[in-house]
Each structure stands twice: as C-alpha cells, then as structure tokens.
Backbone bond lengths (Angstrom), bond angles and torsions (degrees), N, CA, C in turn:
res aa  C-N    CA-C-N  psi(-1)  N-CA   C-N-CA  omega(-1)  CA-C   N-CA-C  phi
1 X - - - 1.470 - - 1.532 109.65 -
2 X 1.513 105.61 122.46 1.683 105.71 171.32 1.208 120.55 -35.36
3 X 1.267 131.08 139.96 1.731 126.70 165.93 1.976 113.90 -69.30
4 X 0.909 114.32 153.83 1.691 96.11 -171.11 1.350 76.31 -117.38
5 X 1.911 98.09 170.18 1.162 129.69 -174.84 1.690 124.06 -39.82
6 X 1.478 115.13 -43.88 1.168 116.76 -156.18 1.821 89.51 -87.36
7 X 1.270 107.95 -43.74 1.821 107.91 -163.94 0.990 86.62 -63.27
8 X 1.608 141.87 -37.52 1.263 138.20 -164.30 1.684 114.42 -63.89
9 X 1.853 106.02 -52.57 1.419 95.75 166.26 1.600 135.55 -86.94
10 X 1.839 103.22 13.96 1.582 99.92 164.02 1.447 89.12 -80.35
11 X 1.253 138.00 -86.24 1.361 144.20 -171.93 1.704 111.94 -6.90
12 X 1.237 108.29 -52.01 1.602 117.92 -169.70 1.593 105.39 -83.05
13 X 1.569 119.60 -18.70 1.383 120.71 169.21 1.611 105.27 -88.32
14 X 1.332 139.98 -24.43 1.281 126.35 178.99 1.104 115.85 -82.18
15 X 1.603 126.79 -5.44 1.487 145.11 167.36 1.282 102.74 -66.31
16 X 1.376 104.32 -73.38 1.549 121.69 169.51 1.441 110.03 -8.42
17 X 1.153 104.58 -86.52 1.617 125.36 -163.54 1.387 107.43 -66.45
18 X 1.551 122.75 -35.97 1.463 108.37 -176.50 2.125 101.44 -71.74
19 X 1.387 93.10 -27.20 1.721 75.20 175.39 0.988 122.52 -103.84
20 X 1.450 122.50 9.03 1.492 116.03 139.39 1.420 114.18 -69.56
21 X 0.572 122.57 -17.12 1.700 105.47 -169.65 1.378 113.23 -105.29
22 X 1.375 109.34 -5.08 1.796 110.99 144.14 1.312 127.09 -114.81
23 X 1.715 112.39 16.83 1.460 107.76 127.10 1.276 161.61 -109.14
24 X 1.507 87.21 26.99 1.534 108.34 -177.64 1.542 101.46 -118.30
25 X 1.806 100.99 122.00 1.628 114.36 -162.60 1.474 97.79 -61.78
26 X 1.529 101.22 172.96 1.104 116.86 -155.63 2.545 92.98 -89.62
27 X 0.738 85.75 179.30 1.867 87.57 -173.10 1.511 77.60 -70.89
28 X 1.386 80.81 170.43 1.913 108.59 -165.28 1.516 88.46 -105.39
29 X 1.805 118.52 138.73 1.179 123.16 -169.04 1.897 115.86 -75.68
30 X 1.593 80.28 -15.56 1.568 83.60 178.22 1.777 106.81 -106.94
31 X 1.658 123.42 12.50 1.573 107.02 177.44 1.780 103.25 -76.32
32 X 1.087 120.69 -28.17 1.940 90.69 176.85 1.266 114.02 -63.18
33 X 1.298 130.46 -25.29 1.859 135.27 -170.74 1.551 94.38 -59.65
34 X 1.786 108.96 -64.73 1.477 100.18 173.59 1.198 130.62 -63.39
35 X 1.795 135.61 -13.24 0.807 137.38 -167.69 2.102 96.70 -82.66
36 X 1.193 100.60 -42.29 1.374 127.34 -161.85 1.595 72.03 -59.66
37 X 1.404 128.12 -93.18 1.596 138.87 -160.65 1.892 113.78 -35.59
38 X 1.084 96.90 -35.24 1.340 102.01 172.97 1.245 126.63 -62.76
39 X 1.704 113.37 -48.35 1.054 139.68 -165.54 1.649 97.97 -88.85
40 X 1.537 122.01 -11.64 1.475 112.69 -163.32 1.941 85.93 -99.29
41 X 1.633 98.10 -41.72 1.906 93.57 165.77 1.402 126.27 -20.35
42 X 1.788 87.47 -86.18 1.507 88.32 -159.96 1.615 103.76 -63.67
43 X 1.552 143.06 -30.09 0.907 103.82 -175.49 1.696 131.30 -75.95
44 X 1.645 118.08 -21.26 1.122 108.49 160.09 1.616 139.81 -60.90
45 X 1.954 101.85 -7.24 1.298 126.23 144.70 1.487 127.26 -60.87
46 X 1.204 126.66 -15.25 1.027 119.06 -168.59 1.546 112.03 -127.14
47 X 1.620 109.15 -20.47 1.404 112.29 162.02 1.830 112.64 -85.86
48 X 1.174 125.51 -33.55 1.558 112.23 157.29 1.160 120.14 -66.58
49 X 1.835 142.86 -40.02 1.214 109.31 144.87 1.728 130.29 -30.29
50 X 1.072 113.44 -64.42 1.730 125.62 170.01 1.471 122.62 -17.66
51 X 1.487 97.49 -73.63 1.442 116.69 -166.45 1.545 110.04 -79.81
52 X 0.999 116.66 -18.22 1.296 118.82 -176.86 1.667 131.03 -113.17
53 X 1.710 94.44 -29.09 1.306 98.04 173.37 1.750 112.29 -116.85
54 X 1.186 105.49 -20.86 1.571 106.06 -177.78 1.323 101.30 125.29
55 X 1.595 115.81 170.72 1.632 132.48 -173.26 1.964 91.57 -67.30
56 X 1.162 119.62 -24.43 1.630 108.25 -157.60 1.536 97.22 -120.57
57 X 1.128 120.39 29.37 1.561 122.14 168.42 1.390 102.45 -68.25
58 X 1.429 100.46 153.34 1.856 120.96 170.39 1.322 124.78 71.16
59 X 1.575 95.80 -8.14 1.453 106.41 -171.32 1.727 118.71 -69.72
60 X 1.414 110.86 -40.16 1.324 108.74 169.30 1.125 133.72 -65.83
61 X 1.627 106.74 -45.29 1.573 91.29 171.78 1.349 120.06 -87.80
62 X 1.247 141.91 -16.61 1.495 135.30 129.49 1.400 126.22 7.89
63 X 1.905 99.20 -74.82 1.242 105.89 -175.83 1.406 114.31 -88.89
64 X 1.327 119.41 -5.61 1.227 117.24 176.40 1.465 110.74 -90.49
65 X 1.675 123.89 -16.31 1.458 115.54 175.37 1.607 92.46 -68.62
66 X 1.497 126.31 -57.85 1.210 120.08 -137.71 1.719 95.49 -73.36
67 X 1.240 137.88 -7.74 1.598 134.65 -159.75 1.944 85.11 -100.70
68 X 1.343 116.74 21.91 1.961 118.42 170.14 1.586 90.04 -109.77
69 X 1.257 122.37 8.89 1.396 129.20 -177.72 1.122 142.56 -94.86
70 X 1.291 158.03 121.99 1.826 112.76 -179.91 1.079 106.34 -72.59
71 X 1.841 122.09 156.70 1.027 142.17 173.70 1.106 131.62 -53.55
72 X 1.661 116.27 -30.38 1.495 128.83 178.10 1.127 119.61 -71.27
73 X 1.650 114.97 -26.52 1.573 117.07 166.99 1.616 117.65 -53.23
74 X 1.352 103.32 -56.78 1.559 107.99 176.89 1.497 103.93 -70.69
75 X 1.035 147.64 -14.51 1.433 144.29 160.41 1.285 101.44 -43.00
76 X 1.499 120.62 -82.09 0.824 152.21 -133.24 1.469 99.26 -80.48
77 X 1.457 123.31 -37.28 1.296 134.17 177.31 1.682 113.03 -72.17
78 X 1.255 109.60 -54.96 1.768 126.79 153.18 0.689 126.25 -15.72
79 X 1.354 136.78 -49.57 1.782 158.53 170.23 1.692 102.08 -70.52
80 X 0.965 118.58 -28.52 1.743 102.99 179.29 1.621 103.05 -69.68
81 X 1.307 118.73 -14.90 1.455 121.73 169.71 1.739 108.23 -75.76
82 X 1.266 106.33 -23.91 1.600 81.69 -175.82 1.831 134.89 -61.89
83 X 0.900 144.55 164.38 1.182 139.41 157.39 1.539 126.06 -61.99
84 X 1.555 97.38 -29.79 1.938 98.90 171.52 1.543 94.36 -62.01
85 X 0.889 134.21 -75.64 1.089 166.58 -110.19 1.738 96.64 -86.31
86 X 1.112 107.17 -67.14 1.216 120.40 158.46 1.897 129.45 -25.44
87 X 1.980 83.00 -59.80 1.447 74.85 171.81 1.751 139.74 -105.70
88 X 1.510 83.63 13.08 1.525 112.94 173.30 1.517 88.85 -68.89
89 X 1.405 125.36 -73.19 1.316 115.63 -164.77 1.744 128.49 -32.88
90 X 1.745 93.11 -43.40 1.414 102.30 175.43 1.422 131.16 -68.99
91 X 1.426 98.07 12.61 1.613 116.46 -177.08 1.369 106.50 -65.71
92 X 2.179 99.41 -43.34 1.741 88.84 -157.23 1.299 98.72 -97.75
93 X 1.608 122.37 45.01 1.813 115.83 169.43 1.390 96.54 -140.75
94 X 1.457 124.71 -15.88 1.170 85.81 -152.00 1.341 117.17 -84.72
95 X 1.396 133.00 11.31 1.541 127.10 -167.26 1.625 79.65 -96.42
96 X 1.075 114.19 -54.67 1.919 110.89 -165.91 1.688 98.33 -59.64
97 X 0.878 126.63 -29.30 1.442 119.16 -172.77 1.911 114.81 -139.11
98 X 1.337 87.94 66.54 1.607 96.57 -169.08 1.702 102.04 -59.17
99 X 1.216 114.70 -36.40 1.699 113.90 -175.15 1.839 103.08 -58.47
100 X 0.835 120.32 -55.11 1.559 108.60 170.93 1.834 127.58 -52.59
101 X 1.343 97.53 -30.33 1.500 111.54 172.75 0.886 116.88 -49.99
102 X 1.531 107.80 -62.80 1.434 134.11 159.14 1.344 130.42 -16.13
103 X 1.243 92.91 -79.16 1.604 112.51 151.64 1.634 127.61 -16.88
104 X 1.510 95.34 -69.96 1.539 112.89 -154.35 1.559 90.94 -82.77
105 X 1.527 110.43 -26.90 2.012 104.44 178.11 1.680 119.24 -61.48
106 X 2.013 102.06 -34.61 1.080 79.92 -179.04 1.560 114.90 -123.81
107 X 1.462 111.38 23.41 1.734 102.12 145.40 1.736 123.44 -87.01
108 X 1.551 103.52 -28.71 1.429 107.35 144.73 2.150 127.75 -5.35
109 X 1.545 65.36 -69.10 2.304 90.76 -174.96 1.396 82.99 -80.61
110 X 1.281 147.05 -42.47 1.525 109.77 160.55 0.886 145.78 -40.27
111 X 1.411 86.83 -73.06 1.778 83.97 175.89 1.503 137.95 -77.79
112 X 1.258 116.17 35.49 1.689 129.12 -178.87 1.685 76.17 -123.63
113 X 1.440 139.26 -55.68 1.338 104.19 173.02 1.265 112.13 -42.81
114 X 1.072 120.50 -77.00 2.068 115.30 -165.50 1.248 103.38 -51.26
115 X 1.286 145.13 -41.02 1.578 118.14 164.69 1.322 130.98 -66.18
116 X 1.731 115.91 -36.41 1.548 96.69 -179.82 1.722 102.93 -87.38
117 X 1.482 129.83 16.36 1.667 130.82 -172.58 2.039 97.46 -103.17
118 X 1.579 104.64 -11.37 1.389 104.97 174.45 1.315 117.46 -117.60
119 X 1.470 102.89 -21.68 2.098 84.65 -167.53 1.668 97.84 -80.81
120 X 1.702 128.51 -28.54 1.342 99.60 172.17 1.505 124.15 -73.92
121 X 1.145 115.89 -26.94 1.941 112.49 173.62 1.369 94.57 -66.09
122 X 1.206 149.59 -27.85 1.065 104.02 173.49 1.420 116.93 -116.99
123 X 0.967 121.82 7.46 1.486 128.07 -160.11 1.578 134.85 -2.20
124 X 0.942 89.20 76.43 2.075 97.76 -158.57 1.484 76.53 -87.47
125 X 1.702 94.20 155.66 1.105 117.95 179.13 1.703 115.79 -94.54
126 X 1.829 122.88 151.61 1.692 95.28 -171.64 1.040 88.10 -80.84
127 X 1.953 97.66 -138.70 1.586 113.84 -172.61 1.192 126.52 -75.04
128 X 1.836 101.82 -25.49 1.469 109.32 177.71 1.153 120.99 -96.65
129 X 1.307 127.19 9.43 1.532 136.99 152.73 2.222 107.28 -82.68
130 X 1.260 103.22 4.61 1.533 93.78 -175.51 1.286 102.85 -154.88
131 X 1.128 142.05 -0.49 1.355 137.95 151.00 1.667 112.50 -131.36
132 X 1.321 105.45 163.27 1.562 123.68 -169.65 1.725 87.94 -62.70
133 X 1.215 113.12 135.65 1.416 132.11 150.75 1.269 116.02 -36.99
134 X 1.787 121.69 -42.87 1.320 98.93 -153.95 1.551 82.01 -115.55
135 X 1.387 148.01 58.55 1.247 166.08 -143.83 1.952 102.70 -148.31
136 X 1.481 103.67 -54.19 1.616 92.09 178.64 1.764 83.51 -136.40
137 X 1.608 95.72 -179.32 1.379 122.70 176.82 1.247 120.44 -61.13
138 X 1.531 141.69 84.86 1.264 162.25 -167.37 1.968 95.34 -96.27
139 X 1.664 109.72 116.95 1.474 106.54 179.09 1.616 92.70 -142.22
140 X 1.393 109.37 120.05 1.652 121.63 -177.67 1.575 120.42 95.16
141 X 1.645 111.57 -117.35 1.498 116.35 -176.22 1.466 113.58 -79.32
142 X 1.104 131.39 158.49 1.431 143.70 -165.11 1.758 103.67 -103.06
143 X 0.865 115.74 33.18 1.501 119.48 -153.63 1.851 116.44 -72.31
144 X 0.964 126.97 111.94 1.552 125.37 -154.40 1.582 102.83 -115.37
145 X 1.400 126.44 0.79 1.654 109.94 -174.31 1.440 104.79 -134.82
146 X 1.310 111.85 160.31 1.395 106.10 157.43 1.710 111.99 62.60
147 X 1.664 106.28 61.11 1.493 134.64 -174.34 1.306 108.33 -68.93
148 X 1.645 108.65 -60.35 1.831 110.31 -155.58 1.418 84.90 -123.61
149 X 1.607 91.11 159.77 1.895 129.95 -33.67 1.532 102.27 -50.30
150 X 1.246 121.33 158.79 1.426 123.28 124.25 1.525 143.87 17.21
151 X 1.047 157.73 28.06 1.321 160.94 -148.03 1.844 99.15 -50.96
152 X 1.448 113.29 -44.12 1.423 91.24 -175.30 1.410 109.50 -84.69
153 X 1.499 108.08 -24.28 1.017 110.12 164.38 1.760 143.71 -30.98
154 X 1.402 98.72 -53.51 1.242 113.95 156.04 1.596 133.11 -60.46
155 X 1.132 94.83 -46.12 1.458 119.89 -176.24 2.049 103.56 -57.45
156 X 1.129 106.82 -40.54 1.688 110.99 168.57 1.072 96.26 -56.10
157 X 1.646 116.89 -77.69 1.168 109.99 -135.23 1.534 115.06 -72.79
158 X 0.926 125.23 -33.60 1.244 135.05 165.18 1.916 112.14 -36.55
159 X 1.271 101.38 -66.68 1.732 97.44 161.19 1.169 131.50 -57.84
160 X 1.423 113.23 -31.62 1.784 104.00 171.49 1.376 111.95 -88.51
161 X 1.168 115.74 -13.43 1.526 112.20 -164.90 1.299 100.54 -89.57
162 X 1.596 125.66 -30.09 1.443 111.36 159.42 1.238 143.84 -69.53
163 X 1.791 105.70 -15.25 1.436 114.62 150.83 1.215 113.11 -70.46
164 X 1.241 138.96 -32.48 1.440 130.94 173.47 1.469 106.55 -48.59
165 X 1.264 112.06 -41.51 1.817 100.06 -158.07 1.957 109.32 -83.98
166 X 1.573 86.86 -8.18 1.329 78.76 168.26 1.517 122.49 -113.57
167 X 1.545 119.60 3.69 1.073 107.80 166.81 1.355 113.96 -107.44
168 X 1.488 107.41 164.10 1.901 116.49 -166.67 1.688 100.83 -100.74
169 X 1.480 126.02 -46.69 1.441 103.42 -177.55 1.688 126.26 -59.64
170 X 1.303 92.81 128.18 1.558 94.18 164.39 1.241 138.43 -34.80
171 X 1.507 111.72 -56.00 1.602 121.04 169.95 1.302 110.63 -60.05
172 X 1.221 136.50 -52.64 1.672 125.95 161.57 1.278 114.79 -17.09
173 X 1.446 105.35 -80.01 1.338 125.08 -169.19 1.494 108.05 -18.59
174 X 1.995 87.85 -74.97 1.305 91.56 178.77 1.461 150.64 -59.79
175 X 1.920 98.54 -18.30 1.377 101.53 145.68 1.656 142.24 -51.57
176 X 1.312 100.21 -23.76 1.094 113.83 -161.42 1.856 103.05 -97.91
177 X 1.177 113.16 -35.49 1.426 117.38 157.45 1.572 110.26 -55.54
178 X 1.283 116.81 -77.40 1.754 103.57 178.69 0.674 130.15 -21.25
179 X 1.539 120.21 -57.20 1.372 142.67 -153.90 1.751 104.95 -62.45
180 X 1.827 84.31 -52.85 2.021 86.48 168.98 1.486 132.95 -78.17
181 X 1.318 103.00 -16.63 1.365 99.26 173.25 1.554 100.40 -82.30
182 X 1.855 137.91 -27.95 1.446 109.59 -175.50 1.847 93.03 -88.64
183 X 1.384 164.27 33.17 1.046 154.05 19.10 1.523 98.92 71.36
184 X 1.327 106.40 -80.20 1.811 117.89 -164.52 1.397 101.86 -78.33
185 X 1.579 109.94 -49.92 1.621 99.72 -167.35 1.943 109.92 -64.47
186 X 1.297 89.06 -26.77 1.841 93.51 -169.74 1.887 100.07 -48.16
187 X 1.492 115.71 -14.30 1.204 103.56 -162.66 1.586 97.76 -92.17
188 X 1.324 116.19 -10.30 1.605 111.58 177.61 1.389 105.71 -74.46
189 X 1.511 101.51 -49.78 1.394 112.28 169.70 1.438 142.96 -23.64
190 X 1.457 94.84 -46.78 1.893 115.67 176.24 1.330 81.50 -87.74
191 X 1.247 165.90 -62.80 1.054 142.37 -127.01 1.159 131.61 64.22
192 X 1.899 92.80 65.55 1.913 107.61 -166.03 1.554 98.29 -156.63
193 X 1.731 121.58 15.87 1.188 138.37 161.81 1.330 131.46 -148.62
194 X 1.617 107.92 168.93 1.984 99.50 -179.71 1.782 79.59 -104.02
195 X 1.157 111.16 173.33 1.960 134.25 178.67 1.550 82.08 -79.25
196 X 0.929 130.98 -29.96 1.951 108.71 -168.78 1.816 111.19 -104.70
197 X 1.428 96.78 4.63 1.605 123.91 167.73 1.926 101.78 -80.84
198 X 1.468 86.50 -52.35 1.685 91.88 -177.74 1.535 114.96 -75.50
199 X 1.544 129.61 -42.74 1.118 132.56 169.73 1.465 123.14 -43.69
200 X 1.704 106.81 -60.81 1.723 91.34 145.74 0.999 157.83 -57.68
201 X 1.269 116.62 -30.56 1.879 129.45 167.58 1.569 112.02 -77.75
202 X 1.635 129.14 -6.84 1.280 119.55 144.08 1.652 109.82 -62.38
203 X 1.685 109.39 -61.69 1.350 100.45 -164.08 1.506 142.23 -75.81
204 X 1.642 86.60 -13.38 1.834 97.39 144.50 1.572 127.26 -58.66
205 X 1.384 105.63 -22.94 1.549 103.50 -158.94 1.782 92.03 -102.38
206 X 1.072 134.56 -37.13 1.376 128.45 154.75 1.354 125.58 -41.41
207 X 1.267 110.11 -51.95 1.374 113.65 177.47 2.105 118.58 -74.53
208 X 1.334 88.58 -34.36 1.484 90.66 169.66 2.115 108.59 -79.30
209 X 1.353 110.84 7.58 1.501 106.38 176.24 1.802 89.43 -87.34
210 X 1.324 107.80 -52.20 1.085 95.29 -173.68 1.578 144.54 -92.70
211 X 0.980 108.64 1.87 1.688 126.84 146.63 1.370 90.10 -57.14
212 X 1.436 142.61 -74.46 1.216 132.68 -135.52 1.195 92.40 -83.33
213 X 1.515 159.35 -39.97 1.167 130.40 -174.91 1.356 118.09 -101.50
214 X 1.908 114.44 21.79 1.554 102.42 139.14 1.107 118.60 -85.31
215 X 1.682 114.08 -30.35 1.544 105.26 164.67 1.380 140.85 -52.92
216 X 1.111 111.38 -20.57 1.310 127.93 -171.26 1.615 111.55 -87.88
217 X 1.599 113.25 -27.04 1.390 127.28 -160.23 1.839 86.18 -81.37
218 X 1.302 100.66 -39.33 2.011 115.71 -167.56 1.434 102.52 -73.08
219 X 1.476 133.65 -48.46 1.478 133.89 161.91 1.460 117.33 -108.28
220 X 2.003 100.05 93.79 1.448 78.30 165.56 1.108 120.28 -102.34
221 X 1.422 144.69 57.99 1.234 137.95 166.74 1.367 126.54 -66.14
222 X 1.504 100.34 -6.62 1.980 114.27 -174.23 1.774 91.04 -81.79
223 X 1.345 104.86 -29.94 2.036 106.02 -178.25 1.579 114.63 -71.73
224 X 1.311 122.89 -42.13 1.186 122.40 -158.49 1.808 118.56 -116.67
225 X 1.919 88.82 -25.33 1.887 73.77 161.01 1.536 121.73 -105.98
226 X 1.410 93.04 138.64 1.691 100.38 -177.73 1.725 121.55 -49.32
227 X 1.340 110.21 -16.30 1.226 111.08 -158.61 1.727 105.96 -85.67
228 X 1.293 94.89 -40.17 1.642 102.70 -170.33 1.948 97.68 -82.73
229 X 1.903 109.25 -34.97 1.100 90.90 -157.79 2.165 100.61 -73.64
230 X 1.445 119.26 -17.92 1.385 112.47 162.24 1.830 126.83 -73.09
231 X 0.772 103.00 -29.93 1.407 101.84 157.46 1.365 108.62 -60.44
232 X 1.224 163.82 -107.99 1.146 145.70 169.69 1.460 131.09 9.20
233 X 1.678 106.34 -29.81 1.165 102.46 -178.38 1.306 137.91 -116.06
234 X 1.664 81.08 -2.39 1.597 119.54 161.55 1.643 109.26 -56.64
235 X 1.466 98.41 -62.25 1.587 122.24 175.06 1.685 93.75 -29.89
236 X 1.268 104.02 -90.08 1.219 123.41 -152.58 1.915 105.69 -55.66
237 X 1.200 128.75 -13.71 1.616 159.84 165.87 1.532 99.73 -58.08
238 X 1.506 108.15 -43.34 1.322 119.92 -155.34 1.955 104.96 -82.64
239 X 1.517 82.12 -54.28 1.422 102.44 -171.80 1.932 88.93 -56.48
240 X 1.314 120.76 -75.16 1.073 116.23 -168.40 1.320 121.10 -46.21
241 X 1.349 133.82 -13.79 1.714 139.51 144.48 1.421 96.96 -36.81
242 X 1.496 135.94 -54.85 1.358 118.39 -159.82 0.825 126.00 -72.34
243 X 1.964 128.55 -7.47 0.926 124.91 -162.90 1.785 95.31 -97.67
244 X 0.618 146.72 5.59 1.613 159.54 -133.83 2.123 91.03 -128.02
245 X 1.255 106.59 -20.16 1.651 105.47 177.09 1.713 127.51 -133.78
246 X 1.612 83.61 -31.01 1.590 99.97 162.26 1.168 148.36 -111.41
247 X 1.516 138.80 115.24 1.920 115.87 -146.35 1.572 82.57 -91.21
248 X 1.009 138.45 -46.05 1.412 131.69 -173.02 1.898 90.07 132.86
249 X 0.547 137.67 16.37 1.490 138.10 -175.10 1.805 116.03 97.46
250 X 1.629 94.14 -1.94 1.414 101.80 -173.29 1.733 118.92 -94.22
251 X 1.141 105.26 64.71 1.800 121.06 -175.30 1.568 105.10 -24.36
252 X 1.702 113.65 -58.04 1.478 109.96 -167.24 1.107 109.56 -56.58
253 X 1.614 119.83 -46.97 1.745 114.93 -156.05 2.055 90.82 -92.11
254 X 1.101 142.91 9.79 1.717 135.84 179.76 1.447 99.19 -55.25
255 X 1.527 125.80 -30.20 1.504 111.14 -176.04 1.628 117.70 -77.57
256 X 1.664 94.63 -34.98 1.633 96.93 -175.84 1.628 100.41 -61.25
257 X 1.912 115.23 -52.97 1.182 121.46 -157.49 1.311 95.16 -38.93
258 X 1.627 123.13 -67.41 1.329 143.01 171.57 1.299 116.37 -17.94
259 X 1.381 123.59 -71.69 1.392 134.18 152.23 1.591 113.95 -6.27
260 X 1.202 101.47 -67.81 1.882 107.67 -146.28 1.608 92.40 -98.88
261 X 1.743 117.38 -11.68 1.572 104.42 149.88 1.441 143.27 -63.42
262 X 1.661 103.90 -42.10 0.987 116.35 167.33 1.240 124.17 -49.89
263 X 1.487 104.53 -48.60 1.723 114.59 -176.78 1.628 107.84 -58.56
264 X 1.367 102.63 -37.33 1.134 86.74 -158.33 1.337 114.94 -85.02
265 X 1.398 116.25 -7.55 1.300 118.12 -177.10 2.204 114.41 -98.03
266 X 1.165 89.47 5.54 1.540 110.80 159.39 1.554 115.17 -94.92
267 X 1.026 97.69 -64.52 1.380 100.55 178.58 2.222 107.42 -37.17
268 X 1.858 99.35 -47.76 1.072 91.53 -169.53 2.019 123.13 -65.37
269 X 1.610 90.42 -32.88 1.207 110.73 -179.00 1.601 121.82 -55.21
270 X 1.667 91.81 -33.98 2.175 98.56 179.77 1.330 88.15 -91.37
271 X 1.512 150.49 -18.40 1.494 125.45 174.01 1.258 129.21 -72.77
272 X 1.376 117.58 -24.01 1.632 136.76 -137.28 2.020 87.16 -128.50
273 X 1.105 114.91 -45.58 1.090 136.01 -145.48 1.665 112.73 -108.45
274 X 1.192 111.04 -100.08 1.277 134.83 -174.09 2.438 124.79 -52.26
275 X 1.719 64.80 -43.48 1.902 87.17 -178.32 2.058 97.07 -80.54
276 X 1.204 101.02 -62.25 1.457 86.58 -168.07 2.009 111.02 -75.50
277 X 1.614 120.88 4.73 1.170 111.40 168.66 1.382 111.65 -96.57
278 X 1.517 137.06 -3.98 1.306 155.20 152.80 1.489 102.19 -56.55
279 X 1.447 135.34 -73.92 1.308 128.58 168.25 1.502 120.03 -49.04
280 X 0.881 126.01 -17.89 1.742 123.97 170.63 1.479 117.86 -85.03
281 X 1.713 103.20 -36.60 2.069 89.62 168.11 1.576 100.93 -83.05
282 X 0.994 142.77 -39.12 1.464 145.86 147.44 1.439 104.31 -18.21
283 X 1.156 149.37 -76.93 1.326 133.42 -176.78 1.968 119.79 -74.11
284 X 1.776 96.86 1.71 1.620 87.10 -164.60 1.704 78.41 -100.61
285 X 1.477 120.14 -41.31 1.458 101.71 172.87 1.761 120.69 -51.60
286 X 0.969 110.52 -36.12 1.391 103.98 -175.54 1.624 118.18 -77.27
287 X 1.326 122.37 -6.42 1.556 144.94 -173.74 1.831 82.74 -104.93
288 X 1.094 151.46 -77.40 1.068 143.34 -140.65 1.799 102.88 -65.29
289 X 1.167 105.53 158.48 1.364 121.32 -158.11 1.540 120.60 -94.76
C-alpha cells in the first residue's frame, strides 16, 4: 500500500531532525567562558553605572549621541530585539539545525521568565514616565512603565548568545556580541530605556542562553520528536504572521520587518512543506506502473 502524504511527511521530518542533530557540532568547549565574560561585563556595567551614578546614568549622552543619527538606523537596529522577529529568523535553520532550535526555544521560556519575574517587582518607570518628552530623543512608542530589565534586551541576547555557544570562530562570535549589545543600546536610543535597564536585560538573556542549552543538551526530546519540535514552529510561524501587519510602532524598519516575514515564512513552507511533498509524487510516480 502507497504511503500517503501526511505519514509520508512525519516520516521525512523524523529523518530530518535525526540528521540534523548530528550535523550540528557539538557546543564549543570554550562558549560558557565567553558566555560567562560577557555576562560578567555587562553586569559590572550596569552596577557601576548604578552605584555610582544612579538608576538614570548614561542615558543622556547616549541618547543624545545617537539623535546626530538618523532614526531609521536605530529603528531598524531595535527590531532585532523583537520576539517576532527573533523567531521568524529561526524559521530558516531550524529544520537543518533542530539542536539550536532547541536551544533558542528553551532559553527563549527563560528569559520571558526573568523579564516578566522583574519588570513587575520592580516596576521602574522609563524615560517618558520621568522626564519631559521633548527634553531627549523620543523615536516610536511613548512607553512610560515597566523599565527593568530590558525586554528587547533580553530577547537578543538570548539569540545570539546561543549562536555563540555553538559557533568556534572568534570573529563570529564577536560579531555576534556587537550586534547584541548595539540591539540593547538602540533601546536607549529610541528613548524607551535607562543603560542599566539594558545592562541587565543583556545579562539575563546570556545567562538564560545558557541554562537553556544545558537544558536542552539534558532533554532532547524538543530535537528528535516531530510533534513537539512542529509545534514550536507553528508558534514561531504564527508570531512571524505578525510581523506582516504590525511594525511594533517602528514605521521606518515595517518594510524590512515585512521583508524577513515573508521570507521566512516561505522559506518555512518549501522546507516543511513544499520540498518534502515534491519527493513523495516523485517516488509515487516512479512506484506507479
């Protein structure tokens, strides 16, 4: 009896995933050292801001270098913090590299614990809940509550920092560090954080990369069964629909957001979809008589 379509693409997704997940190297023996150094940075960044200058240090001239800027850069930079955005990206790896998926799903659920387990205990107010609007460089939402940590903040670091632990070149790395720390600063930038708002919501999101991919190394059932690892990617399918209607308040970057939704939800559709239902009339023509 022919195999039909659907048994055909569980079958062709449990292939999938078992050889992704022995081709994606194993963590680099030295990514917690950097993860550790990173994470030991910003927070001694963010407690000498603290202790010395106050909860609202750095913030002016911060936001006052970046307003010699155009705005669309930090737009545009801003959005690598989002969570759509985020998990749109993981669209175009995660079947080829389910062990990182893995990964990034469940330091992900970290780190939205450590942000929504801190911004109500402490609920600091941002800039535009405590200074005049038209006082510093305000670009997008007007956002006044619920400061620390960082939300996009986290939300980077957590994604790059789990590519960090799995990649070995140096220069990567360090791309991939910049990239999240200007990520964090873009949020001083718009004028919708303090620098010791951002210093923590990097080092939550580092540290929640790496909890999550020892956790992940200890249960991999998120790698190898199809069921949990598409649900996840449904999720993340879903989220990336939003970016397709909502920029986040960020007008300049709505085309890129737009952009890298679309893609990504093509990309997901010919992996999951399109590529392995092409090989199934492909083998039923060649079986038929």
């Amino acid at each position: 009896m022919a195999e039909g379509p659907v048994s055909y693409l569980g079958r062709d997704l449990r292939e999938a995933l078992a050889d992704g997940a022995t081709r994606t190297p194993a963590v680099s023996p030295d990514g917690g050292r950097w993860l550790a150094l990173w994470a030991l940075g910003c927070a001694l960044a963010g407690l000498t801001l603290f202790l010395f200058c106050g909860y609202h240090a750095g913030f002016w001239r911060l936001n006052g270098l970046a307003a010699e800027t155009p705005d669309w850069i930090w737009q545009w930079v801003t959005v690598l913090g989002d969570e759509r955005v985020a998990f749109a990206l993981t669209l175009f790896f995660s079947r080829r590299y389910p062990r990182v998926f893995w990964s990034l799903i469940v330091a992900a659920l970290i780190g939205i614990a450590y942000t929504h387990a801190l911004k109500p205990l402490f609920s600091a107010l941002r800039p535009a809940g405590v200074l005049d609007p038209d006082a510093f460089n305000l670009i997008g939402p007007r956002h006044r509550k619920v400061s620390f940590p960082s939300g996009h903040s986290v939300t980077a670091a957590v994604f790059f920092a789990v590519w960090l632990y799995y990649l070995r070149a140096t220069w990567a790395r360090w791309i991939l560090v910049l990239v999240a720390v200007a990520a964090g600063l873009s949020r001083v930038a718009v004028g919708v954080h303090w620098p010791v708002d951002v210093a923590a919501g990097l080092m939550g999101g580092i540290l929640a990369a790496w909890l999550g991919v020892a956790l992940a190394r200890r249960s991999p059932w998120g790698i190898l069964e199809p069921s949990v690892h598409l649900a996840f990617v449904s999720l993340a399918a879903v989220l990336t629909v939003t970016l397709l209607y909502w920029d986040g308040g960020y007008g300049a970057a709505a085309q890129v957001q737009r952009l890298v939704g679309v893609a990504a939800l093509v990309c997901a559709a010919y992996l999951y979809l399109i590529r392995p239902l092409s090989r199934w009339l492909g083998e039923r023509e060649r079986r038929s008589p």
